[in-house]
C-alpha positions as CSV (number, residue, x, y, z in Angstrom):
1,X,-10.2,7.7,-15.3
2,X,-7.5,5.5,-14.1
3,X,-7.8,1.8,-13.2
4,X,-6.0,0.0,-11.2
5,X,-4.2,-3.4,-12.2
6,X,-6.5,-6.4,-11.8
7,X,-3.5,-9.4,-12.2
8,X,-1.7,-7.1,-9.5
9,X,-4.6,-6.8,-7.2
10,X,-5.4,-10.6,-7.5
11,X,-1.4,-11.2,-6.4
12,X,-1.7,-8.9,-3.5
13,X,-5.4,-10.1,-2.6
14,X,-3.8,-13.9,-2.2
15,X,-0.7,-13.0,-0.8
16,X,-3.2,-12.1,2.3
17,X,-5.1,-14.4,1.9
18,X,-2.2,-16.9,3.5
19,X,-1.6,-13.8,6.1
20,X,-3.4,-16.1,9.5
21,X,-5.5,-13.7,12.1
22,X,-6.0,-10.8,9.7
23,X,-8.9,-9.0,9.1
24,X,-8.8,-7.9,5.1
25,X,-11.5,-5.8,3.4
26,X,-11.0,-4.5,-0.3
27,X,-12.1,-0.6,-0.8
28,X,-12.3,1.2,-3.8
29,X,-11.2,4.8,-3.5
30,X,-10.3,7.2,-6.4
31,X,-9.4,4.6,-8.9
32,X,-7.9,2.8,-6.2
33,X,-8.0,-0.4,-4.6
34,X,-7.0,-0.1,-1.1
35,X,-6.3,-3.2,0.9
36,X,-7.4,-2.6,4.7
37,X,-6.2,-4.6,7.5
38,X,-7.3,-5.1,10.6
39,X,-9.4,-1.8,9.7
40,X,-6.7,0.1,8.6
41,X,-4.8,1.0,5.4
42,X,-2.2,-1.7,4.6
43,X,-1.3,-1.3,0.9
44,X,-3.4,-0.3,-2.4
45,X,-3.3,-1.2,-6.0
46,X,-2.7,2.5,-8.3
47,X,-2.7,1.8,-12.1
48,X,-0.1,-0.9,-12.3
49,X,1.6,0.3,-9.4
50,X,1.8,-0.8,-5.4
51,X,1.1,2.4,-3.1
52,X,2.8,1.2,0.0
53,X,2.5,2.7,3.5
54,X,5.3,2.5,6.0
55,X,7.1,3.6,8.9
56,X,8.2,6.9,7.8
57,X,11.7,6.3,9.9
58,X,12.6,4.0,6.5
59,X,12.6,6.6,4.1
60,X,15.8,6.7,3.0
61,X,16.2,3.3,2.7
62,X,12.9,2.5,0.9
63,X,13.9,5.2,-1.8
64,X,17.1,3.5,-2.4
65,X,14.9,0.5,-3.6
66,X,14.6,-0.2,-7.4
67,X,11.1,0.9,-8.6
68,X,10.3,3.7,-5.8
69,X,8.5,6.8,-6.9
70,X,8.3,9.3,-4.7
71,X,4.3,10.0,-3.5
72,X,4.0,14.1,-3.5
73,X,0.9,15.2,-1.9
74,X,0.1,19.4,-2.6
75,X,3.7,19.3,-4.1
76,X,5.9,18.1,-1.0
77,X,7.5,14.6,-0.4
78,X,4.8,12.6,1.4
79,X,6.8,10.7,3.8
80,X,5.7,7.0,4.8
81,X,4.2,6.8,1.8
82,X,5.4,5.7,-2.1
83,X,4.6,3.9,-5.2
84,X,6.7,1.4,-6.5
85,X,6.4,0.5,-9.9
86,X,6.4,-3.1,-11.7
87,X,10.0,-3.2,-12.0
88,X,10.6,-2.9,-8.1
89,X,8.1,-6.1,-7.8
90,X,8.1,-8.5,-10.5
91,X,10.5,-9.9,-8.3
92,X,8.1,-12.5,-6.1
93,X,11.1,-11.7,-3.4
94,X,10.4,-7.9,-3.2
95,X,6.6,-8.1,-4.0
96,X,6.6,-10.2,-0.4
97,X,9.1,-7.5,1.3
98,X,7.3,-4.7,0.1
99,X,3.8,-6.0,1.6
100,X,5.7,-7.6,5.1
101,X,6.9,-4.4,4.9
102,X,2.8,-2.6,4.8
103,X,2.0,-5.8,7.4
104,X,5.0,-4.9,9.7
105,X,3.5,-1.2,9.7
106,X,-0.1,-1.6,9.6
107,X,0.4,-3.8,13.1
108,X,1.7,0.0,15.0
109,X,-0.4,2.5,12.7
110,X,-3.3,4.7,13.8
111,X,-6.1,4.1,12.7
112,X,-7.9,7.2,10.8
113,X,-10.5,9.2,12.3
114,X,-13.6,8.4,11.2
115,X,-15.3,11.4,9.7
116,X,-18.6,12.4,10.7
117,X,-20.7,13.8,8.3
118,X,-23.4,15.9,8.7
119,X,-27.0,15.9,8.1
């Protein structure tokens, strides 16, 4: 079973912190440590990498960034979604764009349906 990164999660845990009028709530999913924002998913911790979500219309230029990995869900591209790897964000400069880049988002996402599950 993977784990995820604690130094990283403790840099993206105080780098909201200083985020004013922000709902944050840590969830662990699937080895994951997802960040949620004002009740939504804003950016999670994978191993030692960032899973970022973001407007999907930034593709291209998100991919061009150093440490990108493509996310592939059932084999496909999974547009408005990536990793980026330790290289992209040792950087303090990109570790800040790449999670104003999740804030930025997270402010015009949906939020998920909540599931009901049955009895």
């Amino acid at each position: 079973m993977m784990t995820y990164d604690m130094s990283l999660a403790n840099r993206v845990r105080e780098f909201l912190a200083e985020i004013p009028n922000i709902e944050v709530e840590e969830k662990e999913m699937f080895a994951v440590l997802n960040f949620m924002v004002n009740g939504k998913t804003c950016v999670c911790v994978s191993g030692e990498n960032l899973m970022l979500p973001f407007d999907p219309n930034l593709q291209e230029e998100i991919a061009a960034l150093k440490g990108y990995e493509m996310m592939l869900m059932k084999g496909k591209e999974y547009k408005g979604y990536c990793y980026i790897n330790p290289e992209g964000f040792r950087d303090q400069k990109y570790f800040e764009y790449f999670l104003n880049l999740c804030l930025d988002y997270n402010k015009v996402s949906k939020k998920s349906k909540k599931k009901i599950s049955p009895r």
